[in-house]
C-alpha positions in Angstrom: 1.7 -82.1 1.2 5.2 -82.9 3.0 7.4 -81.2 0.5 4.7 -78.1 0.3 5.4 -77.9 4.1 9.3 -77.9 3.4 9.6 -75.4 0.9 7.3 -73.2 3.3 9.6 -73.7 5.8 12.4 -73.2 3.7 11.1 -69.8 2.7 10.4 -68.8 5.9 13.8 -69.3 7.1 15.3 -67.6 4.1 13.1 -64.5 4.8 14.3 -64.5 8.6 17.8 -64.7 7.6 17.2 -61.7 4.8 15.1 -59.3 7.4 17.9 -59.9 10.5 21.2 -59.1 7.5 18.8 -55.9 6.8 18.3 -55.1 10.7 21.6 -55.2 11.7 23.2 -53.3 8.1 20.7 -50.3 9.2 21.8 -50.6 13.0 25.6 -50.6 12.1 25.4 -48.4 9.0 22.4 -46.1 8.7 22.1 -45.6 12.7 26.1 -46.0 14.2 25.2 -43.4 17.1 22.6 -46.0 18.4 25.0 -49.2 18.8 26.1 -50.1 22.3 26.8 -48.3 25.1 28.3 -50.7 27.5 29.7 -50.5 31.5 33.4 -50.5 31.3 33.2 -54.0 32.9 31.4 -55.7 30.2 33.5 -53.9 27.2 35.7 -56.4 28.9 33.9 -59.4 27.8 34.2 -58.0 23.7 38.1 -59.0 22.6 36.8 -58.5 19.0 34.9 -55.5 19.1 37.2 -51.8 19.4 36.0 -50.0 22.6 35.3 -46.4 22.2 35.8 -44.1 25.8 34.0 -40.8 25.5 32.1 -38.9 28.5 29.7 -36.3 28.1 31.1 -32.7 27.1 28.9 -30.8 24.7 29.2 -29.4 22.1 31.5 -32.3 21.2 30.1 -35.6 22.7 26.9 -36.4 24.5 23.7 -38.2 25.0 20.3 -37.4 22.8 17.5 -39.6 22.7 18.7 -40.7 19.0 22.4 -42.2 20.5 25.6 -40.5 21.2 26.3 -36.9 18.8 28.3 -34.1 18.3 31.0 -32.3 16.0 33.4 -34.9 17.8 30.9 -38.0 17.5 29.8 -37.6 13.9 32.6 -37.8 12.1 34.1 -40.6 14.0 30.9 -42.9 13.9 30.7 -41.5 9.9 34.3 -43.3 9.6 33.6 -46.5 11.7 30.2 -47.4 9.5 32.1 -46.6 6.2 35.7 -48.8 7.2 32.9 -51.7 8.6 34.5 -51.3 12.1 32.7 -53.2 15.2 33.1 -50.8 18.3 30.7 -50.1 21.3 30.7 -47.0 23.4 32.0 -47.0 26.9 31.2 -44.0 29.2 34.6 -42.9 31.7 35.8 -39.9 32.9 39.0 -38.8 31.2 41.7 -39.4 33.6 40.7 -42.9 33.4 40.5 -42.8 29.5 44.5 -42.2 29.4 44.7 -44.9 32.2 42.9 -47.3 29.9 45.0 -46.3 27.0 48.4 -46.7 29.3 47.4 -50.1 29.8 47.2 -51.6 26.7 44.7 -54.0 27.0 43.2 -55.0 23.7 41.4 -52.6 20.9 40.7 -49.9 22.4 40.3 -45.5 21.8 39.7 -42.8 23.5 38.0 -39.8 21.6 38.8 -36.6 20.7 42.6 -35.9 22.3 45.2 -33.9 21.4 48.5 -35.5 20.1 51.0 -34.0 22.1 54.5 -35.7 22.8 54.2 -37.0 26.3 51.1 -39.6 24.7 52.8 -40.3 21.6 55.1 -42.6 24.0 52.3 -44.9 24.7 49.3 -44.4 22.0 48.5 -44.2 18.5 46.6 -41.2 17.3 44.3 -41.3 14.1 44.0 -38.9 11.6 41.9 -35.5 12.3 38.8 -35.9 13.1 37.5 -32.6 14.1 39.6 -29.0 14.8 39.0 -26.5 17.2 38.2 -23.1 16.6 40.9 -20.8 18.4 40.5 -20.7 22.2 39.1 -17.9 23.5 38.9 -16.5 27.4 36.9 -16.3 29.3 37.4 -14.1 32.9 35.1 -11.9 35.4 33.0 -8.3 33.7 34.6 -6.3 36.4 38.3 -7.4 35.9 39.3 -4.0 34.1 43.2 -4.9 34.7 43.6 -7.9 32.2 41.7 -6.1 29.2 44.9 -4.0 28.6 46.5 -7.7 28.2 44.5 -8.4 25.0 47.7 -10.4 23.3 48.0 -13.7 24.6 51.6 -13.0 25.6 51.1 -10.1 27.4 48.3 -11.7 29.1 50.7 -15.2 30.3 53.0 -12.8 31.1 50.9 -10.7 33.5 52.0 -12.4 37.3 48.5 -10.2 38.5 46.7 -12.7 36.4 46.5 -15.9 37.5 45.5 -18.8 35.0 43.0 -21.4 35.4 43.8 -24.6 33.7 42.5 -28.1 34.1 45.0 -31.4 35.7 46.0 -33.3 33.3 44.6 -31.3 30.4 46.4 -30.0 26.8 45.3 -27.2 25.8 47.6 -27.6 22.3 51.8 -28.5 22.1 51.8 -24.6 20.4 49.3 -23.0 24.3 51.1 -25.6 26.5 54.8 -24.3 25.4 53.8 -20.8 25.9 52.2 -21.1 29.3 55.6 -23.6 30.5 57.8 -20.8 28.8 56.1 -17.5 30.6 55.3 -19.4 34.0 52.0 -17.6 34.8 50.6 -17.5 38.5 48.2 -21.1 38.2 45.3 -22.4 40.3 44.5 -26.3 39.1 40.9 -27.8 38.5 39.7 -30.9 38.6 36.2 -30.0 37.2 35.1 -29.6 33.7 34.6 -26.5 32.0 31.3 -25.7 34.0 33.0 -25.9 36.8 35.6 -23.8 36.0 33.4 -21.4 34.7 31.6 -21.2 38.4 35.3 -21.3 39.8 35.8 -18.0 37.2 32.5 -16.4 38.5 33.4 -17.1 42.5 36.8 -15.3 42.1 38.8 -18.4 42.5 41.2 -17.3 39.5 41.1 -14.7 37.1 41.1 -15.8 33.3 40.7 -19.5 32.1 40.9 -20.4 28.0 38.3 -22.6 27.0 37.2 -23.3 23.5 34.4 -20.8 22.0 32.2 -23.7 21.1 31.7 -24.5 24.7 31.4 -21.8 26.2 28.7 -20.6 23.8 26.7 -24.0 25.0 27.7 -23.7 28.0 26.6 -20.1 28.9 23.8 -19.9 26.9 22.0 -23.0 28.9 23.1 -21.0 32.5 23.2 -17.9 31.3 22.3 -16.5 34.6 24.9 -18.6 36.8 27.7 -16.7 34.4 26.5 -13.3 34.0 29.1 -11.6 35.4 31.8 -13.6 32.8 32.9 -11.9 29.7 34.2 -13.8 26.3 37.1 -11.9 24.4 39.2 -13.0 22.0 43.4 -12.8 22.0 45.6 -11.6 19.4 48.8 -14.2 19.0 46.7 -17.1 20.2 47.4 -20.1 18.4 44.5 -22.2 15.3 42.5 -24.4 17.6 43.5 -27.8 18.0 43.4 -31.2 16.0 41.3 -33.8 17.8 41.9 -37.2 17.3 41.0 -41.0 18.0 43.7 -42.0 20.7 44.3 -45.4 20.4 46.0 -48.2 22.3 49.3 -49.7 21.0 47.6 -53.2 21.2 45.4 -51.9 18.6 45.7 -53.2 15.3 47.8 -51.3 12.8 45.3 -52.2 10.0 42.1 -51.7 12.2 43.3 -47.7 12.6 44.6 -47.4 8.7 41.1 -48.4 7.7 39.8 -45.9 10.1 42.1 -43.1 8.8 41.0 -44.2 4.9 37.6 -44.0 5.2 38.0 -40.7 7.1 39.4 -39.4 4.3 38.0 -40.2 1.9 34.3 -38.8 4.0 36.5 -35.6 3.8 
């Protein structure tokens, strides 16, 4: 009867072990959007684990009821459940992404920047993971004067026009060299591209460029809070940007080689 008992108990164990390994290869493999989503405080507590920063800017990355997506998120989480990387999402705005980068604490990201030189002196950038389609802009229905600019350097170099761009933003090394070379007349946001748009709409600036993705999303689900904003495209503007994972320089070389491997090889 005793060793009956035992090998029950055995077996029991065994199928405990076998159903938990199952449960947690289909969290971290089959399901990556859904693993954690911690407070920047408590990412703290995870030395081993690689933080990922995001916040919420659709189309690229934001919160569904199935975990974190988008044409930013997929292919990053696609990556990090093929190279068997342990990470956790941390929500934080994006000034205090490059902060967190600066700093250097530990392995950590932030997703989808733009290498430019400025944050090549204090990160590592991964591979590709997702490229913008050429920006686009994005200005008031009733602003006849700046359709005769339909060149984007005619347009920068228009001193009528003045340009809305966002602190601390890249808009591309290729867009960011051509607004420092023609100087245009600037008003500065601190708001995200909604924002902006409504800044657009309220006559606070004249033109803004902004990324055609988004402002599809964006003005289809408030269509009538930007009805008098017109789309058009420019001739001479530069391919849309590379985004990448930004990491720290504490980060593990190997950690982002594997990352930059399986990316590929998804590819």
């Amino acid at each position: 009867m005793l060793l009956g008992s035992s090998r029950f108990i055995r077996s029991l164990i065994i199928g405990f072990v076998v159903v938990g390994g199952i449960s947690l290869w289909m969290r971290g493999v089959i399901f990556p959007s859904d693993l954690r989503v911690v407070s920047p405080s408590s990412a703290e507590g995870n030395p081993g684990v690689l933080t990922l920063y995001y916040h919420h800017r659709p189309p690229y990355y934001h919160e569904t009821s199935r975990g974190l997506e988008g044409v930013v998120i997929d292919p990053v989480v696609a990556a990090l459940a093929a190279a068997e990387i342990d990470f956790q999402w941390v929500p934080l705005p994006a000034p205090q992404q490059l902060e967190a980068i600066r700093r250097n604490d530990g392995p950590v990201a932030a997703v989808g920047w733009f290498l430019n030189e400025e944050r090549t002196q204090f990160a590592i950038f991964s591979d590709p993971v997702y490229r913008d389609e050429p920006l686009v802009a994005v200005t008031r229905k009733d602003n006849e004067a700046i359709f005769r600019d339909l060149t984007l350097g005619s347009l920068l170099r228009d001193k009528n026009q003045t340009l809305l761009v966002k602190e601390s933003y890249s808009y591309g090394e290729t867009l960011d060299r051509a607004i420092q070379l023609f100087e245009p007349p600037i008003e500065k946001a601190s708001t995200d591209n909604t924002g902006m748009l409504l800044m657009l709409q309220a006559g606070r600036a004249d033109y803004a460029f902004i990324a055609p993705e988004e402002a599809q999303h964006i003005m289809a689900r408030k269509s009538s809070d930007f009805s008098d904003l017109g789309v058009f495209d420019l001739a001479e503007m530069p391919a849309g940007s590379e985004r990448r994972l930004m990491f720290s320089r504490s980060t593990p070389g190997e950690l982002v080689n594997r990352f930059n491997r399986a990316l590929n090889d998804l590819n």
